[in-house]
C-alpha positions in Angstrom: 47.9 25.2 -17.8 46.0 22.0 -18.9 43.5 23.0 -15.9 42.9 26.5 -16.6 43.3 26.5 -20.9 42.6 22.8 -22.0 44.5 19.7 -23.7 46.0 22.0 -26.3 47.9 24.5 -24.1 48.8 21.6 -21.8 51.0 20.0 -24.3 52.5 23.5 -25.5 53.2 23.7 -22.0 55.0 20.3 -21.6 56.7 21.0 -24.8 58.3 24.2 -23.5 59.4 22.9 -20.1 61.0 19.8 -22.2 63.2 22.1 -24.3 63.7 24.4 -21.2 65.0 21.1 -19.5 66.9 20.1 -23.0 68.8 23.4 -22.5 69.6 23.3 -19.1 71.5 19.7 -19.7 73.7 21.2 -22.6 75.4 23.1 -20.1 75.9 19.5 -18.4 79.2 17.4 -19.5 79.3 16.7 -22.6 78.9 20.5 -23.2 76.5 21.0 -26.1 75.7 17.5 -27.1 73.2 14.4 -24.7 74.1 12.1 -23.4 71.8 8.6 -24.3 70.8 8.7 -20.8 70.0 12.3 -20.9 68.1 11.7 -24.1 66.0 8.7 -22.5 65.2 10.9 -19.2 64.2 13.4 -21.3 62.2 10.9 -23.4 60.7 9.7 -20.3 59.9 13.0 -18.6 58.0 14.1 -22.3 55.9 11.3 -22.2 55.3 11.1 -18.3 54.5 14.6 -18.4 52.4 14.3 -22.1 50.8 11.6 -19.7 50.0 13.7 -16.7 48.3 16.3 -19.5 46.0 13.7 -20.4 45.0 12.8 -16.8 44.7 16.5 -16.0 42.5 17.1 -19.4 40.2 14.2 -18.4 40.0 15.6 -15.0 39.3 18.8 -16.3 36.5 17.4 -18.5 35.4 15.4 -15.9 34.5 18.6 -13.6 32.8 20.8 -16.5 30.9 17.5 -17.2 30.2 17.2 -13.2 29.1 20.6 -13.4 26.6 20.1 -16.6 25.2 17.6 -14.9 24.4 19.4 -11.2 23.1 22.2 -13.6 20.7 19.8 -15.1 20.2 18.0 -11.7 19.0 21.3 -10.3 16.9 22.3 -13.4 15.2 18.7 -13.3 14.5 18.9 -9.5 13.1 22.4 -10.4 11.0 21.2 -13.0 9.6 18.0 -10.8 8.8 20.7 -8.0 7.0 22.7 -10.1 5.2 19.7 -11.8 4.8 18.6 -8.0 3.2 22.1 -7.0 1.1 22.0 -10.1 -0.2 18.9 -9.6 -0.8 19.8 -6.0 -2.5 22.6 -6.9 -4.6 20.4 -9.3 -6.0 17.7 -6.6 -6.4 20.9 -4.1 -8.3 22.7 -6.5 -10.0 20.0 -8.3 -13.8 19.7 -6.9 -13.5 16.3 -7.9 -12.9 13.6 -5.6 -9.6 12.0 -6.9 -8.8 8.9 -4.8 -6.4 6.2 -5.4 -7.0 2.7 -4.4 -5.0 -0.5 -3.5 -6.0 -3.6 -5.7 -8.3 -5.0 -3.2 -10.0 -1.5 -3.5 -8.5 0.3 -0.3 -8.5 3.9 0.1 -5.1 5.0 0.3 -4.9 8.3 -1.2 -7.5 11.3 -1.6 -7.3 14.6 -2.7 -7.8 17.6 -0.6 -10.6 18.8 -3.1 -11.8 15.2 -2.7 -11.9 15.6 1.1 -13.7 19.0 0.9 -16.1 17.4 -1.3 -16.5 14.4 0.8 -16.7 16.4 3.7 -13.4 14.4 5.1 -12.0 16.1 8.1 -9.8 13.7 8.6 -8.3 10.6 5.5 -6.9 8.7 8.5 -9.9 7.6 9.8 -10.9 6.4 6.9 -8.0 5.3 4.9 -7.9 1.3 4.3 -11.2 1.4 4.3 -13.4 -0.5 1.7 -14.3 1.8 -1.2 -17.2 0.3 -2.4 -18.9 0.2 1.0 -19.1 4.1 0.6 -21.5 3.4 -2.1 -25.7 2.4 -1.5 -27.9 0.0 -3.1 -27.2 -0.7 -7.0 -24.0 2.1 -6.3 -21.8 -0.7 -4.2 -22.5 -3.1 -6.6 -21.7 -0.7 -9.8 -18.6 0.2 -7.4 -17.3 -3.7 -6.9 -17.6 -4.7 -9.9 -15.6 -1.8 -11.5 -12.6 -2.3 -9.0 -12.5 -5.8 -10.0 -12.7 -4.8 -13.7 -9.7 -2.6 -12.9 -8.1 -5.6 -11.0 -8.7 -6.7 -14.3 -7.1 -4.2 -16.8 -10.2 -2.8 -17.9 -11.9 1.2 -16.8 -15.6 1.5 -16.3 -17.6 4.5 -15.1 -21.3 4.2 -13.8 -23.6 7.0 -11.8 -23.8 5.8 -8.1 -25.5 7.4 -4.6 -23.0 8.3 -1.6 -23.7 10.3 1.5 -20.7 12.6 2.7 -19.0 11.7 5.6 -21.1 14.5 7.5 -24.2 12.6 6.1 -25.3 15.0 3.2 -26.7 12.5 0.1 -25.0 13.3 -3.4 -24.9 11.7 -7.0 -22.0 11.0 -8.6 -20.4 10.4 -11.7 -17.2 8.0 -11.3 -14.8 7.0 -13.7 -12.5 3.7 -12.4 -8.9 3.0 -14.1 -6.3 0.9 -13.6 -2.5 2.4 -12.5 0.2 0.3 -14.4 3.7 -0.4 -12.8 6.7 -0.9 -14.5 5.8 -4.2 -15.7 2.9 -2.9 -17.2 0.4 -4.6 -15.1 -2.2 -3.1 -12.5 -0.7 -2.1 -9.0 -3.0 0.3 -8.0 -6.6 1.6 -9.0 -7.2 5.2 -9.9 -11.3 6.7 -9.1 -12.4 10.2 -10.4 -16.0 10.8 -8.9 -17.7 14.0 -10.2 -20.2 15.7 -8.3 -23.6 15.5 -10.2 -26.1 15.7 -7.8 -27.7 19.4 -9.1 -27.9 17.5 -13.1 -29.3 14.6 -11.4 -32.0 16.5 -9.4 -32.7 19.2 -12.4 -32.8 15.4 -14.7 -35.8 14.2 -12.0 -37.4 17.5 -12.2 -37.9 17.6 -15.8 -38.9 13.7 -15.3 -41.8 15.3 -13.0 -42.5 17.7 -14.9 -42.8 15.1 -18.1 -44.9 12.8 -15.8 -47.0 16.0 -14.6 -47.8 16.9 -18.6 -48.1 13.2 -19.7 -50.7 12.8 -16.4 -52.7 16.0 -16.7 -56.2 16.3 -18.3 -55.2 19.5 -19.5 -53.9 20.4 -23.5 -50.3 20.9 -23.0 -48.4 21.4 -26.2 -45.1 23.0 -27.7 -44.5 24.6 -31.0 -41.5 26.5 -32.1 -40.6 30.1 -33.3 -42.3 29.5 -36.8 -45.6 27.7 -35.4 -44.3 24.1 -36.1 -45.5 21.9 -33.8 -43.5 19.7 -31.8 -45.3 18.3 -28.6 -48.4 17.3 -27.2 -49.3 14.9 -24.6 -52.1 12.6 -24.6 -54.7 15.1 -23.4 -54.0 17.6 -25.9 -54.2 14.6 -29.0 -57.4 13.1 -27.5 -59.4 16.4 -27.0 -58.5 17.6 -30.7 -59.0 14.2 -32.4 -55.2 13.4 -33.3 -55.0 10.1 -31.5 -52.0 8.4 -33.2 -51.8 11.4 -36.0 -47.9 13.3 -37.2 -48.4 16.5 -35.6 -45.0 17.6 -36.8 -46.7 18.5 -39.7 -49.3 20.9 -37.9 -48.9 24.6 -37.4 -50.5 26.2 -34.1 -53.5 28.4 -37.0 -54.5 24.7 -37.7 -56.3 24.1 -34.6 -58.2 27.4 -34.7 -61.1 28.3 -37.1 -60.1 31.4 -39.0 -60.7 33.9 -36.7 -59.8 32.6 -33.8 -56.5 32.1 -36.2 -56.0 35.4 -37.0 -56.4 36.1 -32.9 -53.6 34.2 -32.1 -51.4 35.3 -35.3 -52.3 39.1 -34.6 -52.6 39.2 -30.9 -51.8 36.6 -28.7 -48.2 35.7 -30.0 -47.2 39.3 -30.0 -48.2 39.7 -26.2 -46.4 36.7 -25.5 -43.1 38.4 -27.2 -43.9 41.5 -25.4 -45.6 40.4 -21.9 -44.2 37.2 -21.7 -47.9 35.6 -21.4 -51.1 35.5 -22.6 -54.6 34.1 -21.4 -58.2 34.2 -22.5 -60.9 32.5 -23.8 -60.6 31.1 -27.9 -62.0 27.9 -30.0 -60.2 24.8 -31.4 -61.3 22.8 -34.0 -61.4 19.2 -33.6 -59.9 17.5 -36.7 -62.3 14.8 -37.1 -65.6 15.9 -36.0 -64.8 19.6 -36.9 -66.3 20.6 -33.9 -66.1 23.9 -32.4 -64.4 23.6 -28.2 -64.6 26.3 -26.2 -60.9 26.4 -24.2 -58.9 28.6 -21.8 -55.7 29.0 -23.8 -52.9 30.0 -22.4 -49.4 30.6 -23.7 -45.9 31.5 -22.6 -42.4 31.3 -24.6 -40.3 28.7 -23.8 -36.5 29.9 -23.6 -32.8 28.8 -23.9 -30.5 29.4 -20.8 -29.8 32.9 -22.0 -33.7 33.7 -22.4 -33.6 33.7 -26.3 -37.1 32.8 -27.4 -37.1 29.1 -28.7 -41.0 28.8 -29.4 -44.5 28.9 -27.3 -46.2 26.6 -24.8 -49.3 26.2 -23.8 -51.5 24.6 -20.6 -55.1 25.1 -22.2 -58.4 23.7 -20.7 -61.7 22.3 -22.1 -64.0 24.9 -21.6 -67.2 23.0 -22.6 -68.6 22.2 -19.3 -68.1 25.4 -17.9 -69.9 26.9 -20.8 -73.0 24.4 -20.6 -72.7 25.0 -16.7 -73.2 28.6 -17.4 -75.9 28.2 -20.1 -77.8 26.1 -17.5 -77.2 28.6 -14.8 -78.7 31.3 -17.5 -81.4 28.7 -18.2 -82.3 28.2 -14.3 -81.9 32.0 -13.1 -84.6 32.7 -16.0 -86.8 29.7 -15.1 -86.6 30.8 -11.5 -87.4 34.5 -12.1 -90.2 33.3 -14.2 -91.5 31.0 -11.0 -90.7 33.6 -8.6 -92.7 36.1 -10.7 -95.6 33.6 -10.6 -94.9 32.8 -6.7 -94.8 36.6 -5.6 -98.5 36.3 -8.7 -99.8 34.0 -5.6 -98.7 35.6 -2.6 -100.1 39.2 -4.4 -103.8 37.2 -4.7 -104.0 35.0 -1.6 -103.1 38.6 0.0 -105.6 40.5 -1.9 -108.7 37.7 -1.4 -107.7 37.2 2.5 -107.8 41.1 3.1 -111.2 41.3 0.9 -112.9 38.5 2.6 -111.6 39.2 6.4 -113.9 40.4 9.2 -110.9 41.7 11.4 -107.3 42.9 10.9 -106.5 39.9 13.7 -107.7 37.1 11.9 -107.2 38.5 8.2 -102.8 38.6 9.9 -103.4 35.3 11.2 -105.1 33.3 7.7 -102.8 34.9 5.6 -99.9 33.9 7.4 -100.9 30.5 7.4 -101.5 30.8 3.7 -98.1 32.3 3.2 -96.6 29.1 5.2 -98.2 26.9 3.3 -97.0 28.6 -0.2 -93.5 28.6 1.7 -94.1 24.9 1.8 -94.3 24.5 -1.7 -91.7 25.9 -2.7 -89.4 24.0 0.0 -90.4 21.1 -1.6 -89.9 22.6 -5.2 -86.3 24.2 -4.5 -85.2 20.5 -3.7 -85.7 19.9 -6.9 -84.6 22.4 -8.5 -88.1 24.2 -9.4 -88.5 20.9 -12.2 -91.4 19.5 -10.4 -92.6 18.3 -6.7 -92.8 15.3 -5.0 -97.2 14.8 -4.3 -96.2 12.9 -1.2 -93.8 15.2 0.3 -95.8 17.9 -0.3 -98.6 16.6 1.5 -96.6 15.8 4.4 -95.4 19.2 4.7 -98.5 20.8 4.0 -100.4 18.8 6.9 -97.8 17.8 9.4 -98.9 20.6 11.4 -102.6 19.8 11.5 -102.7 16.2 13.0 -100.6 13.2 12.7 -99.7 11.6 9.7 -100.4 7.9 9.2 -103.2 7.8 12.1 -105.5 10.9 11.9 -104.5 11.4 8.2 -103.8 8.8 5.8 -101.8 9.5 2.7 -102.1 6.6 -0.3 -100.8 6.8 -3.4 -98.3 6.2 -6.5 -94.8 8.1 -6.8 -96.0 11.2 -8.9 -94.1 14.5 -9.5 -96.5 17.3 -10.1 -95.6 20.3 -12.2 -94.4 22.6 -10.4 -97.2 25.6 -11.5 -100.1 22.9 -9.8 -98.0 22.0 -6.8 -98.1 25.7 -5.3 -102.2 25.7 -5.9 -102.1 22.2 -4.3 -100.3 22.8 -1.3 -102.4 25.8 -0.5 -105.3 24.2 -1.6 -104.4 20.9 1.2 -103.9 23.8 3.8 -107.7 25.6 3.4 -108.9 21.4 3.4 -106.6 20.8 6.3 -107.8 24.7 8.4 -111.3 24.1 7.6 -111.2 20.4 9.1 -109.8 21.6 12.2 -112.0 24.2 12.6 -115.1 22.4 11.8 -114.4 18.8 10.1 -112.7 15.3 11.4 -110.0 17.0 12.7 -112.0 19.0 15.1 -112.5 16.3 17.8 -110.5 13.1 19.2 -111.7 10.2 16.7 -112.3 12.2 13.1 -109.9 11.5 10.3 -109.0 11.9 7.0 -108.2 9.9 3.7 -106.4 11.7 1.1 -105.7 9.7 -2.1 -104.4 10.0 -5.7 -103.7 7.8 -8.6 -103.3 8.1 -12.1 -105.1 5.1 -14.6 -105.9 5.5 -18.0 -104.5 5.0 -21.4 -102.7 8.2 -23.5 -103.5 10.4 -24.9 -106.9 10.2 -21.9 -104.6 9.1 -19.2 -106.0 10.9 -15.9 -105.0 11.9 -12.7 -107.5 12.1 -9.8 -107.1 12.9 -6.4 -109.8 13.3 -3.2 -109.8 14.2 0.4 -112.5 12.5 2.1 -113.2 13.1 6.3 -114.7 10.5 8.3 -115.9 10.7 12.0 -115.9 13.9 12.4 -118.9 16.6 13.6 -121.8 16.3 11.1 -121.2 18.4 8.2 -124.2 21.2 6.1 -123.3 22.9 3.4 -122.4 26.7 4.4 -124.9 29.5 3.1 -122.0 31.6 1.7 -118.6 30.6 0.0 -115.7 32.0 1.8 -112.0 33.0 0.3 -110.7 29.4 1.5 -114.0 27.5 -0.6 -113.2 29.9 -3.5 -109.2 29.0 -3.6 -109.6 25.3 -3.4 -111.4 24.9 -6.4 -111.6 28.0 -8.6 -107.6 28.0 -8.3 -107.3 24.3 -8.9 -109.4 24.0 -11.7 -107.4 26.8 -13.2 -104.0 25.6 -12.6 -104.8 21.8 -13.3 -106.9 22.4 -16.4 -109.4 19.7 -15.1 -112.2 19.7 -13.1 -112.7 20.5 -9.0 -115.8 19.9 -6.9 -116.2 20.1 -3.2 -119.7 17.8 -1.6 -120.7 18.4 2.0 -121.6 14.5 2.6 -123.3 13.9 5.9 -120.3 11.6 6.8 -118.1 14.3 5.8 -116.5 16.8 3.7 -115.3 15.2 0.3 -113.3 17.0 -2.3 -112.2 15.6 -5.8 -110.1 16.6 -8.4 -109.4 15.0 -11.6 -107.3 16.4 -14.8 -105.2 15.4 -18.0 -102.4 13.5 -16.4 -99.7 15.3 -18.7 -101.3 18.7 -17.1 -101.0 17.8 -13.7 -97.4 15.8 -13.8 -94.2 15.3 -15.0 -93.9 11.7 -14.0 -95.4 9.0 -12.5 -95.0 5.7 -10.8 -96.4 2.4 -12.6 -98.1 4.9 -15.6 
């Protein structure tokens, strides 16, 4: 009873089995009445059996308790298996790389994430191995000193380099703890190393990219939604005038003159909202100077993650030698039509006078293709200088290289002097009608003749002069012609035209002489020792 109903219904048992027992021994001699040793058995059976009821109750309680307790066993070795299978779950799952370490910094745990991350195929070949040997360069001694500071009590975290164990290099991020044991002192290390290598090499491409806009010659600045600026690298200050200046308190209509201002307000930031750039040619002001700069600007929006507009950029380039590139290119297409027009003014003459003057279709093609060399010539010597002026000496060269050899059968002497270019083309053909008519007839007809040709400029401004003469020696003697041909005609009506001086030709018995003499300023645009 005590078993099945408790304590309580125990002892109402033993009660009722005593009197039970108490009425069975009144039928016992003395009828009706105990005995005192009936009395003491019975006493002793009461309190053996009150006894037993007590032995059975703590039994009983004993088993229920037994039985709490294997529920709660059961329940607590549920809940540790499903903290076990959680935390399993985390270190699997976990892409960080979760290692545990023995206090001389010994691998001798590490996650499955960790090993996928680490490229691990296998812990046993590497566990007891020195952790901070995994790390390279300033890494291994970051990782040392924080197992030692762990050693130590103490957690640290630092950003190191380590390859994978398949070679691949990474950045991490590692955080290093201590692990207290029951005496609350350090008995093993705990290290949490995060995978940062994509923040690291997005980190050292916006370093570039600083570097690159710090570095470049080009205005690179930043201003947000409203205008405000906030940015502009060294380039951008120095081409504008702000060296040193707050540009926080500029607005991107301060560096334009009005107009150009209400460009960029009405047009350009609007196609950068709706077209995502913008590019043309505009002015900014320089603060200082006030200055007017021709630039390329171009803008684009710079954007959040989610592509919400944060404010404009801009790479924009000094435009001002382009420009005065392209004004000189205007200046020097127009000059060179003009000398063209006056070149093709020659060729149209020499033309005209060698077809006038000729006595056969066979020698008028072959004297006015010599006189179209010669003007080609000219102006060989005058496009390596850009049309500005030519060089006396080279021109002679070229102009009577072909006729005998220079230095020996003709001598050149002279100062440096740069003839304007108008006089050079009349003096290069000029030298070739000297230099024909000496072959023909003159010093350079035979083996010993030669010729001198000289120049020099002396005088004192505003009378300075420049004179010039070709004078043959040994060749054939020389008699004034009885009529003045086309070559005669060119050499002196053409030079005293183009030189504004004088020109004289004298058929000296030791041979042909020509002079030329003219304002010095007419003739050149500069001159040696002057």
């Amino acid at each position: 009873m005590t078993l099945l109903l408790g304590g309580g219904a125990g002892l109402w048992a033993t009660l009722l089995s005593t009197l039970c027992a108490g009425y069975v021994l009144l039928d016992v001699p003395p009828v009706g009445i105990l005995s005192p040793t009936q009395w003491a058995a019975s006493a002793i059976y009461a309190v053996t059996t009150s006894g037993l009821v007590g032995v059975v109750v703590a039994l009983r309680q004993a088993l229920r308790a037994s039985d709490v307790a294997r529920e709660d066993l059961v329940r607590a070795a549920a809940d540790a298996a499903e903290r076990e299978g959680f935390l399993a779950g985390v270190l699997s799952s976990s892409t960080d790389c979760i290692t545990v370490l023995d206090l001389d910094g010994k691998l001798t745990f590490m996650s499955e994430g960790g090993q996928r991350v680490m490229e691990v195929s296998d812990f046993n070949a590497i566990s007891g191995c020195p952790w901070p040997d995994f790390w390279a360069g300033r890494g291994h001694v970051e990782a040392a000193a924080a197992v030692q500071g762990a050693r130590e009590g103490r957690s640290a975290s630092f950003v190191g380099r380590a390859s994978t164990m398949q070679g691949s290099p990474r950045w991490w991020h590692v955080a290093v703890s201590p692990i207290p044991g029951q005496d609350g002192k350090p008995h093993r290390i705990l290290s949490v190393s995060r995978d940062i290598t994509p923040l690291r090499e997005s980190e050292e491409e916006r370093d570039r990219f600083v570097r690159l806009a710090e570095n470049s010659t080009d205005f690179i600045g930043m201003a947000h939604v409203d205008g405000r600026v906030f940015y502009m690298n060294d380039a951008a200050r120095r081409l504008v005038g702000l060296e040193g200046a707050d540009i926080t308190v500029l607005a991107i209509a301060d560096f334009f003159p009005p107009e150009d201002a209400a460009t960029v307000a009405g047009e350009v930031l609007p196609a950068v909202v709706r077209d995502s750039h913008w590019s043309g040619e505009l002015r900014f002001r320089h603060f200082v100077t006030g200055e007017l700069i021709p630039v390329l600007y171009s803008v684009f929006p710079v954007t959040d993650p989610d592509g919400n507009t944060l404010g404009y950029g801009t790479v924009t380039r000094d435009f001002r030698s382009r420009k005065r590139a392209e004004d000189d290119m205007r200046m020097m297409n127009g000059e060179l039509a003009h000398r063209l027009k006056n070149v093709l003014a020659v060729v149209q003459s020499v033309a005209l006078q060698t077809l006038r003057n000729a006595t056969d279709l066979q020698s008028a093609s072959q004297n006015l293709s010599a006189r179209l060399v010669a003007l080609g010539t000219a102006t060989d010597v005058l496009t390596g200088a850009s049309w500005r002026s030519a060089d006396l000496r080279a021109l002679a060269e070229h102009s009577l290289a072909p006729h005998g050899d220079l230095g020996t059968r003709i001598v050149l002497e002279g100062p440096t002097v740069a003839l304007q270019p108008q006089v050079a083309v009349a003096l290069a053909l000029a030298l070739h009608e000297l230099a024909t008519n000496a072959a023909k007839y003159g010093a350079l007809s035979n083996e010993t003749g030669r010729v001198h040709l000289t120049w020099q400029v002396d005088g004192t401004v505003p009378h300075a002069k420049f004179r010039l003469a070709w004078q043959e020696h040994g060749g054939p003697p020389v008699s004034e012609p009885t009529r003045r041909g086309f070559g005669s005609t060119l050499i002196e009506r053409s030079l005293r035209s183009y030189f504004g001086g004088t020109a004289a030709t004298e058929f000296l018995p030791d041979g042909l002489r020509f002079a030329l003499e003219a304002r010095r300023d007419d003739a050149a645009v500069f001159w040696e020792n002057a």
